[in-house]
N, C-alpha and C positions, 0 to 999 in steps of 0.2 A: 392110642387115642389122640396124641396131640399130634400125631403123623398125618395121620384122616384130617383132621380139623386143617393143619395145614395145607396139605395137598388138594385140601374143598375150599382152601379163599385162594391159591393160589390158580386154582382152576376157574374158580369164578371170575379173578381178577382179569386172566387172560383171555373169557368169552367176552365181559365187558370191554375189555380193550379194544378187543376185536371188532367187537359190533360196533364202537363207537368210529373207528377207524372206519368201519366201512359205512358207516351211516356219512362220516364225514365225505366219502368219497361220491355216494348218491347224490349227494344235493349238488355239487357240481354238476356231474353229469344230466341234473333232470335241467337245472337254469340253461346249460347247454342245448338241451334238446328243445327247449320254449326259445331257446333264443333262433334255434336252426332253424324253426318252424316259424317263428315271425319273419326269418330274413324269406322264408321258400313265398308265405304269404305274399311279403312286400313284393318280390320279382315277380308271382304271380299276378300282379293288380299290375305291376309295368307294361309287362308281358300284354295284356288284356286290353290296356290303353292304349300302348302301341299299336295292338291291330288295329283297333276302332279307329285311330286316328288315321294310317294306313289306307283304309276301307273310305274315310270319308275324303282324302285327296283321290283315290282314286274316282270316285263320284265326283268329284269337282275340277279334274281333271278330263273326264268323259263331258261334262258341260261347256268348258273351256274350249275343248275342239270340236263342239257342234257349233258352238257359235262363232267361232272362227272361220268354222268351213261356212256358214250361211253369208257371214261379213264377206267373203272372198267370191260368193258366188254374187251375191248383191252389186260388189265393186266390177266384176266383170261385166254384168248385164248394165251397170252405171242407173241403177234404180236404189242409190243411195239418196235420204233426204239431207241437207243442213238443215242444223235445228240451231 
């Protein structure tokens, strides 16, 4: 009887162990995975800005050389004003 008894805290002892070991080991891993997914967020939101910003030189870019080629045609025809 006191073998059972023993053999059941010592069993118990080492599923608590256990569990507690691995519990301890999850909460790392989960802070890890919320951190890995705020950093994917943050590069996604760079990522995103970067194009836009990209997209809007290129638009001001394309204005940049229309009005250059119009200045350039103006200065050949010599139908510039001073102002």
């Amino acid at each position: 009887m006191a073998a059972a008894a023993a053999a059941s805290a010592l069993t118990l002892f080492v599923v608590t162990f256990a569990g507690l070991e691995g519990f301890c080991f999850v909460i790392p891993l989960v802070d890890f995975e919320v951190r890995r997914h705020a950093m994917f967020v943050r590069a996604e939101k760079n990522v995103n800005e970067l194009n836009l910003f990209g997209e809007l030189m290129k638009k001001e870019s394309k204005t940049l050389l229309e009005k250059a080629a119009l200045a350039e045609k103006d200065m050949i025809r010599g139908e510039t004003e001073l102002k």
